[in-house]
C-alpha positions in Angstrom: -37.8 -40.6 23.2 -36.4 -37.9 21.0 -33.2 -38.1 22.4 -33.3 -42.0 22.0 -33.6 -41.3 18.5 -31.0 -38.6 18.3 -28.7 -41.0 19.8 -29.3 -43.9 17.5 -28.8 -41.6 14.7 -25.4 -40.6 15.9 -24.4 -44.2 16.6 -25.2 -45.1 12.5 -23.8 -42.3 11.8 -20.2 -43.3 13.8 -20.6 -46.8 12.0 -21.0 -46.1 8.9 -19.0 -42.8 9.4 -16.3 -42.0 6.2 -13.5 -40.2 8.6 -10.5 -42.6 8.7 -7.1 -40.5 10.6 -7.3 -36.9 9.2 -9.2 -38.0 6.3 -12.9 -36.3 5.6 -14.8 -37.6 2.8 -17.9 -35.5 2.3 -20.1 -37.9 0.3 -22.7 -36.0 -1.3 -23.4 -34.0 2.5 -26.1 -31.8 2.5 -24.8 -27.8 3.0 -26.1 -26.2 5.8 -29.3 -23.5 5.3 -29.4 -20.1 4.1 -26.6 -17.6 6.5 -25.8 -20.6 8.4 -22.4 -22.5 9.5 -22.0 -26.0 10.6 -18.8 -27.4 12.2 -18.8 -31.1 11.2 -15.0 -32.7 12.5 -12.5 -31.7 14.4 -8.8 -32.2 12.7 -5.5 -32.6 15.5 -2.8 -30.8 13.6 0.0 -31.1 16.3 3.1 -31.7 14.0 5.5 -28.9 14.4 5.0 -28.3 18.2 7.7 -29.3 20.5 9.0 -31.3 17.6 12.9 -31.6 15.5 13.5 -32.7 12.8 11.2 -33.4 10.1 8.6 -33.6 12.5 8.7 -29.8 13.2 7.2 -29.2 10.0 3.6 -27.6 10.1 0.6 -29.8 9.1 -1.2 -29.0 5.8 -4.8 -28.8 4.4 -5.5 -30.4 1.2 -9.1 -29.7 -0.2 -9.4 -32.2 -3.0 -11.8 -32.0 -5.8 -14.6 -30.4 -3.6 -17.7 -30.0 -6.1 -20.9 -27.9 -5.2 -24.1 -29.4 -7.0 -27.9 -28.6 -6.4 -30.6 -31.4 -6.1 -33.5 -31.5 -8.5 -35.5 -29.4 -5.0 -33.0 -26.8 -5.1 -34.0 -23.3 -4.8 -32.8 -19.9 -5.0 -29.4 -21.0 -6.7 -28.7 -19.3 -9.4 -26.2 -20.7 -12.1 -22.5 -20.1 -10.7 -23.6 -19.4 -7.4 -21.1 -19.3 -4.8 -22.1 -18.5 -1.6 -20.9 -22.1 0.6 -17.3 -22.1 2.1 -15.2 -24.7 3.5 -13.4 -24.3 6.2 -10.5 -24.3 9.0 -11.1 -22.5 12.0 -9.2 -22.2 15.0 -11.1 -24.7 17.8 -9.6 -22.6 20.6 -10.9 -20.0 19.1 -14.1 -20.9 16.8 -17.0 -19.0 19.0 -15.4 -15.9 18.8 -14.2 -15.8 15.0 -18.0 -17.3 13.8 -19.4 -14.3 16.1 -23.5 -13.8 14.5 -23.0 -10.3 14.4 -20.3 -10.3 11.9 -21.0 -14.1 9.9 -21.7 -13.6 6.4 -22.5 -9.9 6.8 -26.1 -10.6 5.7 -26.4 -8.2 2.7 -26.2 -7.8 -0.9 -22.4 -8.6 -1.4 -22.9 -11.5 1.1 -21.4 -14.0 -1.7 -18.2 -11.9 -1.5 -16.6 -13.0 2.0 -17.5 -15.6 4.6 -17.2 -12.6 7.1 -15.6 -13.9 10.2 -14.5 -11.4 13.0 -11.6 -9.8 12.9 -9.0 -10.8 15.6 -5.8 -12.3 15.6 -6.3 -15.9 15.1 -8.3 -14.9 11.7 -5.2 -15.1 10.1 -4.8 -18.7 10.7 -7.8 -19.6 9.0 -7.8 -21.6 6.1 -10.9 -21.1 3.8 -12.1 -22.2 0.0 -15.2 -20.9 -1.5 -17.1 -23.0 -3.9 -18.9 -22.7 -7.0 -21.9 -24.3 -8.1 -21.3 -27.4 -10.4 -17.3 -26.0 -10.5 -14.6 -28.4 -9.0 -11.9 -26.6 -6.2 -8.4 -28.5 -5.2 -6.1 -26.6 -3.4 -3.5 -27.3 -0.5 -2.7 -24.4 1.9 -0.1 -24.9 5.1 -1.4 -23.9 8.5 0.1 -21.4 9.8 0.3 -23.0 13.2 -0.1 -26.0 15.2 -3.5 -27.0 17.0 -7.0 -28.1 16.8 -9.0 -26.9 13.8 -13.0 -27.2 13.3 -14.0 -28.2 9.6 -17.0 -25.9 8.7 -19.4 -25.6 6.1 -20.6 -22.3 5.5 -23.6 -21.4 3.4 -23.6 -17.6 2.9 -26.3 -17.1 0.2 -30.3 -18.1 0.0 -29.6 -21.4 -1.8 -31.3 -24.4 -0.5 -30.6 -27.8 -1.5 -26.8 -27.9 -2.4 -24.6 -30.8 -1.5 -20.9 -31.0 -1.4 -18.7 -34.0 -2.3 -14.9 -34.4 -2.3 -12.3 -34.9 0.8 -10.8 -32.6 3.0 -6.9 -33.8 4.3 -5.4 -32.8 7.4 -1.8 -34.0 6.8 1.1 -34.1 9.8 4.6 -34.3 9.7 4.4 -37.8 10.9 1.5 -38.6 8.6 -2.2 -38.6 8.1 -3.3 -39.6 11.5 -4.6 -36.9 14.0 -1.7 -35.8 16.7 -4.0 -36.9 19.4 -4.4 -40.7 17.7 -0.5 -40.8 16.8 0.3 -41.9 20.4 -1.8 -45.2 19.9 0.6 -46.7 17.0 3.0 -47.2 19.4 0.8 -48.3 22.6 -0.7 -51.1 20.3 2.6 -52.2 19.1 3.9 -52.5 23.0 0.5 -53.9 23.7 1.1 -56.9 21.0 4.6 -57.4 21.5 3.5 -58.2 25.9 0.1 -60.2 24.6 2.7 -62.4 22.6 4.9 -63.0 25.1 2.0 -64.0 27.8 0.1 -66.4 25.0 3.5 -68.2 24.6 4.0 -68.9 28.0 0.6 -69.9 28.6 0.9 -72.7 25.5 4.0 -73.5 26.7 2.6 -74.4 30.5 0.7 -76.1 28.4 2.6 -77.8 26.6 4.6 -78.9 29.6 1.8 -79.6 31.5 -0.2 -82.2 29.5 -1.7 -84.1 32.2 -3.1 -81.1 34.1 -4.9 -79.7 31.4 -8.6 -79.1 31.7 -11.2 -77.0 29.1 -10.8 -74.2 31.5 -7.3 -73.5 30.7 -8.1 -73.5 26.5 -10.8 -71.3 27.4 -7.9 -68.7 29.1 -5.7 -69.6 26.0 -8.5 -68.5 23.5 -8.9 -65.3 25.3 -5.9 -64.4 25.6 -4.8 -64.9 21.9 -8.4 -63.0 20.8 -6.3 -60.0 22.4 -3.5 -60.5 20.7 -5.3 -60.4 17.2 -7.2 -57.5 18.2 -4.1 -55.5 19.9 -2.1 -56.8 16.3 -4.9 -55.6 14.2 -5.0 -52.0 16.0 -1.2 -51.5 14.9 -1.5 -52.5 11.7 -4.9 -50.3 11.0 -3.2 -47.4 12.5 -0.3 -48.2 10.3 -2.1 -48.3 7.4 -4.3 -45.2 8.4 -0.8 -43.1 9.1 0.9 -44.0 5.8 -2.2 -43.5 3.0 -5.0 -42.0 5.1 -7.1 -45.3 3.8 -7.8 -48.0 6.3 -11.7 -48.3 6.6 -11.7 -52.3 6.2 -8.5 -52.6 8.8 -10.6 -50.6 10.9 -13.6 -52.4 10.8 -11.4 -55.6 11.8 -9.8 -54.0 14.5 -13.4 -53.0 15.9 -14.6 -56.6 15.5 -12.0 -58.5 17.2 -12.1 -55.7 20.4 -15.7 -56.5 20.6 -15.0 -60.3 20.4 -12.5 -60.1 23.1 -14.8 -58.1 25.5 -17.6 -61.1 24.9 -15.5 -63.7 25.0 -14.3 -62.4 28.4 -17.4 -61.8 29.8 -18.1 -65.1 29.2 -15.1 -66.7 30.4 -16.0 -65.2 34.1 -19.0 -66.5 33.9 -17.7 -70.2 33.1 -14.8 -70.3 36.0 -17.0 -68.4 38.0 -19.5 -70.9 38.0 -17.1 -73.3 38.7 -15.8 -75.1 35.3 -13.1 -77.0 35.9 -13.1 -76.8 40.1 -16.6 -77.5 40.8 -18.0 -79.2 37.4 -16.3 -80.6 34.4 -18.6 -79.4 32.2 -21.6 -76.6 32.1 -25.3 -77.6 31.7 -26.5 -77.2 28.4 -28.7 -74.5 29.8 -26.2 -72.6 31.5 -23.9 -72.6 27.9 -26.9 -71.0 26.4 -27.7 -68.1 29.3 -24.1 -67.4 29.1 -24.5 -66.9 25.2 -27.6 -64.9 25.7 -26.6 -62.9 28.0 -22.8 -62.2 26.3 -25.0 -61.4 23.2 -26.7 -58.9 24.8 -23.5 -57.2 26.5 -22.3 -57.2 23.2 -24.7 -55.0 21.2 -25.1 -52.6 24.6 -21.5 -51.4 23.8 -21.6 -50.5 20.1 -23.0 -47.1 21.2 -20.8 -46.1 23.4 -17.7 -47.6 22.0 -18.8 -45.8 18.7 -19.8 -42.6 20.5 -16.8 -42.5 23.0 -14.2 -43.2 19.7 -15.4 -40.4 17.4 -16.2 -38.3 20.4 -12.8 -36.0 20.0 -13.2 -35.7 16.2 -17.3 -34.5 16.4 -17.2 -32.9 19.7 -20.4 -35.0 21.3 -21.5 -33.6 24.3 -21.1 -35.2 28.0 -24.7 -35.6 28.0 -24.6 -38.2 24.4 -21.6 -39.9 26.0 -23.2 -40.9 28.9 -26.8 -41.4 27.5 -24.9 -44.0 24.8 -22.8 -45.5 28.2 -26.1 -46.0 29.8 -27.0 -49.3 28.5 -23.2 -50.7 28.6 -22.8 -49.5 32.3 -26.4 -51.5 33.1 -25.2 -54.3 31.1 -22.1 -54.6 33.0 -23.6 -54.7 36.4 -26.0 -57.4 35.7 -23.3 -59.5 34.2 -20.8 -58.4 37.4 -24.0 -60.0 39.7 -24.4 -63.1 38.3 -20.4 -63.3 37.9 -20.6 -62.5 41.8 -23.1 -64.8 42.5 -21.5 -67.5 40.6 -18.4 -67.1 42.6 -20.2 -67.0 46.0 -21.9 -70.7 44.8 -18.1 -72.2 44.0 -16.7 -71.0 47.4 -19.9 -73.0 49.4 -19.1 -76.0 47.1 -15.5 -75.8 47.8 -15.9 -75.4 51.4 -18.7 -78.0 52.0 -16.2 -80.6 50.1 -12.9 -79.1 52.2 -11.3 -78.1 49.1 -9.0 -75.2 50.6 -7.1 -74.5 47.4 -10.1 -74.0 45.5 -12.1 -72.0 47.5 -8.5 -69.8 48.1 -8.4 -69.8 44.1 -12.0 -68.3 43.9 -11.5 -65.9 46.7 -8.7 -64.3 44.9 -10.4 -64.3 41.6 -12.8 -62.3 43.4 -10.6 -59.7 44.3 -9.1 -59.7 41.1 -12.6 -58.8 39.2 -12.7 -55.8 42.0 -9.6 -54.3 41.5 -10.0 -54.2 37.6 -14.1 -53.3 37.6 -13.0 -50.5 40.1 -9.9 -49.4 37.3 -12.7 -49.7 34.7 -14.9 -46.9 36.5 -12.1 -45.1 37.2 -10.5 -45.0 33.9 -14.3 -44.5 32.4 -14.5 -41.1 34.5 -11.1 -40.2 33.3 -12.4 -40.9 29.7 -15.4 -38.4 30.2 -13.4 -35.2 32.0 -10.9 -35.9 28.9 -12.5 -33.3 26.9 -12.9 -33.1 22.5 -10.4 -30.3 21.4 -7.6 -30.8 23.8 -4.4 -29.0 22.9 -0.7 -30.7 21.9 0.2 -31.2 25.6 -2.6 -32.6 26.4 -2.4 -35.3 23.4 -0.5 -38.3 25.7 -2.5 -37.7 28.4 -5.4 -38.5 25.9 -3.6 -41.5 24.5 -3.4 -43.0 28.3 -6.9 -42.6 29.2 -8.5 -43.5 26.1 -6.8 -47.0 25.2 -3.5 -47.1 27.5 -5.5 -47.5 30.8 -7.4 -49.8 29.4 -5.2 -52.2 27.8 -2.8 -51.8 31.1 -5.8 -52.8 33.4 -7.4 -55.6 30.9 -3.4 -57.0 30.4 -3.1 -57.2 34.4 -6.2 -58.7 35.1 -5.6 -61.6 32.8 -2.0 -62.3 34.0 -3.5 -62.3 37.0 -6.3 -64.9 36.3 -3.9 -66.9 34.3 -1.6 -67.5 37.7 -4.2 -68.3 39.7 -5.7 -70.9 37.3 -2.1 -72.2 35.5 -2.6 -75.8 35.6 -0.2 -77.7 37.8 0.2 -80.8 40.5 -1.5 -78.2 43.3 -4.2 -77.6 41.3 -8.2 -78.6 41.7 -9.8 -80.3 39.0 -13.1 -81.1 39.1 -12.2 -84.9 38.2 -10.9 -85.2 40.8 -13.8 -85.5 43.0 -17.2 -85.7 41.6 -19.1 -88.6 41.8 -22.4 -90.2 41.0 -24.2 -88.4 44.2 -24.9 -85.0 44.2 -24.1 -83.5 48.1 -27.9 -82.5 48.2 -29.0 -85.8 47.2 -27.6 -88.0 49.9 -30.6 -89.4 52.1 -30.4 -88.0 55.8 -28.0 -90.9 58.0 -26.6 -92.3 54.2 -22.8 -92.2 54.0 -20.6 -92.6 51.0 -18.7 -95.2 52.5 -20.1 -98.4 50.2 -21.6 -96.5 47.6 -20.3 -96.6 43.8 -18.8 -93.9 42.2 -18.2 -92.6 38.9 -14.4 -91.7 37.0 -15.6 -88.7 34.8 -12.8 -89.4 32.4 -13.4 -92.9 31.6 -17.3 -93.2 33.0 -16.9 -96.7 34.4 -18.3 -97.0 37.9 -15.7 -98.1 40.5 -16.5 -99.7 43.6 -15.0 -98.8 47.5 -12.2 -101.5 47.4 -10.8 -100.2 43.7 -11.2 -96.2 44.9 -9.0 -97.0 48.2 -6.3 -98.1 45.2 -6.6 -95.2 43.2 -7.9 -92.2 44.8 -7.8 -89.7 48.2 -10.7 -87.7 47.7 -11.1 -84.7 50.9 -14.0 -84.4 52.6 -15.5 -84.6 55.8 -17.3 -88.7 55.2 -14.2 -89.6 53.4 -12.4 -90.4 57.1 -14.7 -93.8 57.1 -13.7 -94.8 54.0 -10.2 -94.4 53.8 -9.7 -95.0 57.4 -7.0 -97.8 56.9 -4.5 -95.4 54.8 -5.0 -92.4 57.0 -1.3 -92.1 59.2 -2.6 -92.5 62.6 0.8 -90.4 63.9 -1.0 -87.4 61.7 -4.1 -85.4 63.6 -4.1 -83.1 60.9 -5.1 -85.4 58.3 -7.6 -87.3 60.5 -8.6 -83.9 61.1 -9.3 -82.6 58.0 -8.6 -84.7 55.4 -5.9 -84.9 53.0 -4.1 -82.0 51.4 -5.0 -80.7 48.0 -1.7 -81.9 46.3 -3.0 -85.4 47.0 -5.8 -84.9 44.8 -5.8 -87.5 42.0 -2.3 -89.0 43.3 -2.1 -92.2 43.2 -1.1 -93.8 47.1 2.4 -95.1 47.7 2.0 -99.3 47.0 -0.7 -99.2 44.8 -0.2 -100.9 41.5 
């Protein structure tokens, strides 16, 4: 239970967290206890490595207006006392420098130096101490490329200070970490191929008015939600690189990624279950479970989307990644069932109505959702082994895992569906064939032939003599009925019926 509670305390903390790109605002944060350190971010300052230009220039720390004050339960702080330092250290390096033996050197001049180890990568420390209720501002440049740990440092018996101010990590290229920089332009590629697919989608379209169906808006709505969200990304990251100040374009960017995964969930479910093919329209009922249960996919990834995005700046452990996955991953699976389930209903409908081209439209759905749940574990295992702290080479390997992969695999399986499902003179609608009598509800020895059926788009009932006219529905009763216009020179379509692309076509001579 504790560590339930640890974890939804690190999940408030990632949402209402104040790091944007390099940027650490301290916000009144509480210093660490008496001969104690804290590491509380982790800043990417890769400018200047494998760089020309004016990108080989080193990265520099800014500490702006840090203030030490004491609350009204301080104790054991004297006036001026300055015994809390603020840090840089070394990642690669941090155990050994912040050694206990020599920390603080607990004695009577403890105030005097925050007492790292000595060692060669001391030198590349970058340290202010503070003063109690004095303000410090200062800007230092590293003295090399890497990963550095923000630490807080409280070398004295004071309890109850606080520290507010901001602490700037700025690159050559600007204020975002070296490891994020790489997103900027994945999301701008990203936009620039969602663009181009949702234009060609309106465009079939467009094109193809008289094919349409709700299935394919549903497709089109997806696929523009991604487009927003991959649009919103670039223009966050834009905003975060040039002024280190993008909280709201953030937030948006967030919101629209978790849109998209809902609103894909639940477009599975609905062609799954057949909208479109099998039914032109879900049950009431149905809508509602697939809101429910979209709802609840929802709010099971904000913890580990919150915990897996701020997990290279404060260093979570594998254990917190995958206890906040845990409720995502189950999440997943249930919704991958029914989506399974759903599919396995539409091929029996399709097959127990001859529908070939449906049921071959479901089948490769099928294999699409495989492939890209399969890329999804794969690329979440990739995401974990990616550790916090990795070094400048490692910085595009981290870009492709954590959003490349993704966005390459999501992207794919959407061109994909929207192929299978364009609409077009081959393709099954569900108006094309439903009628009045449900397949389960015909009396044992009844046939169709005789019977009145239903137009779904214009709900007037139509009897035998005025379907021969307008319609050549497949199926295995439907020989009886359309016996006359069947070519007797053709076995196959005695056989089996007609093909789909005479679905809905209207038969040569009729008026």
């Amino acid at each position: 239970m504790a560590s339930w509670a640890m974890l939804l305390r690190l999940t408030l903390a990632c949402i209402l967290g104040s790091a944007v790109a390099e940027v650490v605002q301290l916000n009144k944060r509480a210093a660490p206890g008496p001969f104690s350190l804290e590491a509380t971010h982790l800043f990417y300052a890769f400018s200047g490595t494998n760089s020309e230009g004016p990108f080989a220039q080193l990265p520099e720390v800014a500490f702006d207006d840090l203030r030490l004050t004491k609350t009204p339960g301080a104790t054991d702080v004297a006036s001026g006392y300055a015994g809390v330092f603020v840090s840089l250290i070394p990642w690669d390096t941090f155990d050994e420098l912040t050694s206990p033996e020599s920390l603080c050197m607990q004695g009577d001049k403890a105030w005097g130096s925050l007492g790292l180890k000595d060692g060669e990568s001391k030198a590349h420390v970058r340290t202010v101490q503070l003063t109690e209720g004095a303000t410090q501002t200062s800007s230092i440049k590293l003295a090399k490329a890497g990963v550095y740990a923000l630490s807080i440092t409280n070398c004295g018996k004071g309890q109850g200070l606080v520290l507010s101010g901001s602490v700037i990590v700025k690159n050559a290229h600007g204020f975002l970490g070296g490891n994020e920089y790489g997103r900027l332009p994945l999301y701008g590629g990203c936009s620039f191929f969602y663009a181009v697919i949702v234009l060609a989608w309106f465009g079939i379209l467009f094109f193809r008015k008289d094919f349409q169906h709700p299935v394919h808006f549903v497709i089109a709505m997806t696929a523009t939600i991604g487009l927003l969200g991959s649009v919103a990304w670039f223009v966050a990251l834009a905003m975060a690189n040039a002024s280190g100040d993008a909280n709201f374009a953030y937030r948006v960017a967030e919101a629209l990624s978790g849109l998209k995964s809902l609103y894909t969930a639940a477009m599975l479910l609905a062609v799954a279950l057949g909208l479109g093919v099998t039914h032109s329209t879900l049950e009431s009922c149905t809508q509602w479970k697939i809101v429910i249960i979209t709802g609840l996919l929802g709010m099971s990834t904000v913890p580990a989307n919150c915990i897996v995005a701020q997990r290279h700046v404060l260093a979570f452990s594998d254990k917190v990644v995958l206890m906040a996955s845990m409720p995502m991953v189950l999440m997943v699976g249930g919704v991958a069932c029914w989506v399974f389930r759903a599919l396995a209903s539409s091929m029996r409908r399709c097959k127990e109505l001859n529908q070939v081209e449906g049921l071959s439209k479901f089948q490769r759905m099928a294999v699409v959702i495989v492939l890209a749940l399969l890329a999804s574990l794969a690329i979440f295992v990739m995401q974990i082994i990616d550790k916090p702290g990795g070094e400048p080479t490692s910085s595009a390997s981290h870009t492709f895992w954590s959003d490349g992969a993704a966005q390459i695999n999501y992207m794919a399986a959407l061109a994909m569906l929207m192929y299978l499902w364009a609409p077009g003179k081959g393709a099954f609608l569900a108006d094309s064939y439903e009628t009045t009598v449900n397949d389960g509800e015909l009396e044992e020895g009844e046939d169709l032939k005789g019977s009145r059926k239903t137009n779904s788009k214009g709900g007037r009932q139509i009897g035998q003599a005025e379907e021969e006219d307008m319609f050549v529905v497949g199926g295995e009763d439907d020989h009886d009925i359309l016996a006359d216009d069947v070519d007797e020179e053709d076995p196959a379509k005695r056989e089996h019926g007609p093909s789909a692309d005479t679905i809905g076509a209207r038969l040569a001579g009729a008026e």
